[in-house]
Residue, then its C-alpha position, 0 to 999 in steps of 0.5 A: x642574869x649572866x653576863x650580857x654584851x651587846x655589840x651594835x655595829x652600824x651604817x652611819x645614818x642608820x639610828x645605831x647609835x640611838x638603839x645602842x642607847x636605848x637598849x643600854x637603858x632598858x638592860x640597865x647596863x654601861x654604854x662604851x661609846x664616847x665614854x671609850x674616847x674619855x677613858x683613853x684621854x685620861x690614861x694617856x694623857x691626850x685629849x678627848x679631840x685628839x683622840x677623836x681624830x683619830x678614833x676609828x681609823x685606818x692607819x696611814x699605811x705610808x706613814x706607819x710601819x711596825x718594829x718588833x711587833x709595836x706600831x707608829x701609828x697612833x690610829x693603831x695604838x687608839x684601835x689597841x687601847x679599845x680593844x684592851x678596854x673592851x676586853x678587859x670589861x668583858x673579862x671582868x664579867x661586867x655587861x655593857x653595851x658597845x659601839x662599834x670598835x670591831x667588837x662582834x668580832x674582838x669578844x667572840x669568844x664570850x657566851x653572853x656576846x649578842x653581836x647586832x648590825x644596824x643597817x637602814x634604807x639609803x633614802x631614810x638614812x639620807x633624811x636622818x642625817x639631813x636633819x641631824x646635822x642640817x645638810x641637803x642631799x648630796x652633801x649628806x649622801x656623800x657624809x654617809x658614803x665617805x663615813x661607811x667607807x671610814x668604818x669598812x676600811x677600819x674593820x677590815x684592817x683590825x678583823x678578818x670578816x667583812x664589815x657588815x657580813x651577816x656572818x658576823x653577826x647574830x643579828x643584821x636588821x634593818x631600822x627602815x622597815x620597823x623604825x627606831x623605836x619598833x627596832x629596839x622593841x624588837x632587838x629587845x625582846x630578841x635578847x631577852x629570849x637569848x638570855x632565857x627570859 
């Protein structure tokens, strides 16, 4: 088998991150996630919280300005260091699963890229997060919106497609129609016929 890099892109409340995880298991290969947050702690010297806060975040355009090329923005060094992390994985030649992180879009370049975007009903995605993190209604459907919002502004800075465009992406699926684990069934056997399984 070559290399594999499956990149999982996704609205928040849409099960991403739980398909991310079980197409980790099945391709028995790393999950870069939370794992990316720890990583960078232990290179810099920061903690995991501190890097969380900032993580996936736009810079404050107000407060951040760039002198010969190096950013004040610790949001943007964050964003670098991931991307370096990732790249330098892919470079490597290791499969492995990542989330997020702008990476349909930062290892396009790589033949064994099969870059996916989870996207799912707002009713369903309303109901999963309503669960997840015990919230009625309105306060998950405006956590959905205020985090979706997060993510776009975040990829938009650091890529020149749209976050969430089909273009980007080989393949754009919705979690609704076949659920999770019918998801994963399918994004599984769809990967397996790309790499001529």
């Amino acid at each position: 088998m070559g290399q594999l890099i499956i990149s999982v892109g996704r609205e928040f409340g849409s099960g991403g991150r739980v398909i991310a995880e079980a197409l980790a298991k099945r391709f028995d290969i790393p999950l870069y996630d939370r794992h990316l947050i720890t990583e960078i702690a232990e290179k810099t010297g920061l903690t995991p919280e501190e890097i969380e806060k900032y993580n996936e975040n736009p810079k404050h355009r107000i407060w951040s300005r760039s002198v010969r090329g190096y950013s004040n923005s610790i949001e943007d060094n964050i964003a670098e260091m991931q991307f370096n992390f990732i790249e330098e994985k892919a470079k490597s030649g290791e499969s492995f699963v990542v989330v997020g992180r702008c990476s349909e879009s930062k290892l396009k370049s790589y033949k064994g890229l099969c870059s996916l975007f989870i996207l799912a009903d707002m009713d369903a995605k309303i109901k999963r997060v309503m669960e997840i993190y015990e919230l009625d209604e309105e306060s998950a459907k405006e956590f959905i919106t205020k985090k979706d919002k997060k993510r776009k502004r975040y990829h938009n800075y650091h890529c020149s497609g749209d976050w969430g465009d089909s273009r980007l992406y080989d393949i754009c699926i919705n979690s609704t129609r076949l659920g999770i684990d019918g998801t994963i069934d399918y994004l599984e056997k769809y990967i397996r016929a790309r790499m001529g399984e």
